[in-house]
KEVEXSE-875370 format. One line per field, with one value per residue (C-alpha): x, y, z; residue number from 0. Coordinates in steps of 0.02 Angstrom, whole numbers, always signed. Example, Ala and Ser with C-alpha at 12.3 -4.5 7.8 and 13.67 -1.06 7.14 Angstrom:
// residues 2
X (+615  +684)
Y (-225  -53)
Z (+390  +357)
k (0  1)
//
This chain:
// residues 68
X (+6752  +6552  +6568  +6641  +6541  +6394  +6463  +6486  +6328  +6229  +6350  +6313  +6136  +6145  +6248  +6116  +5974  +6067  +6075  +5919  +5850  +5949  +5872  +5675  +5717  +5772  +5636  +5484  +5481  +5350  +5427  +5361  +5467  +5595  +5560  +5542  +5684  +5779  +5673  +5723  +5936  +5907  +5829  +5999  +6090  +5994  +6007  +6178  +6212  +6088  +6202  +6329  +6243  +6228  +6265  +6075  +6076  +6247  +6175  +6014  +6096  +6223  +6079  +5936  +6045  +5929  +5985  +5940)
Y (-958  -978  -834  -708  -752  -730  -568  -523  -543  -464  -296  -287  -304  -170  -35  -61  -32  +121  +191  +155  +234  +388  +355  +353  +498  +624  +541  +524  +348  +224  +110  -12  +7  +13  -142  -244  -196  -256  -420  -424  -403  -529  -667  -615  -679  -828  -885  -856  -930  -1102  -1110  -1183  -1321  -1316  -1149  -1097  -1225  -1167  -990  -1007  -1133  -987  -832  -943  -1087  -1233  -1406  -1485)
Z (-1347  -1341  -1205  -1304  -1440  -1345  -1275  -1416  -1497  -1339  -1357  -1528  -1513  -1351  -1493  -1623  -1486  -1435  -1622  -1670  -1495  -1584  -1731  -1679  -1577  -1711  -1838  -1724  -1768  -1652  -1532  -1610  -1753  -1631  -1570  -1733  -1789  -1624  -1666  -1831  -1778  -1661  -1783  -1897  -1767  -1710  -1913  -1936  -1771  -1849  -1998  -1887  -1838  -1654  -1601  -1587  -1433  -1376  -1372  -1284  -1155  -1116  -1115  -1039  -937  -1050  -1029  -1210)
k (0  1  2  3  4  5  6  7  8  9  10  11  12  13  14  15  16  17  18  19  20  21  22  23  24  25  26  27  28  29  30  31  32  33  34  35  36  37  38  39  40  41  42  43  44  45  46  47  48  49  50  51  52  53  54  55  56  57  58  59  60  61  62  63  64  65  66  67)
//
């Protein structure tokens, strides 16, 4: 279950990188815009994901193999 969330969460966050790399493309936009805004889906994530109580933990054990 924690998998597929994660897997979840990491393809989303690879189709919104991929859109927005559209994006600053056709608007001449810095990549540093780029990259906040990556930053900025990510912390979505990592709140919603605190909300739960221990999922923040969950999550960066699975992406970073943390013992906490």
């Amino acid at each position: 279950m924690l998998l597929y969330q994660t897997d979840s969460i990491l393809v989303s966050l690879e189709f919104s990188v991929k859109l927005l790399e559209i994006y600053c493309q056709t608007t001449h936009l810095s990549f540093l815009m780029l990259l906040l805004v990556t930053v900025l889906f990510f912390l979505s994530f990592w709140l919603r994901n605190r909300s739960d109580g221990n999922g923040t933990i969950e999550l960066i054990n699975t992406m970073g193999n943390i013992n906490l």
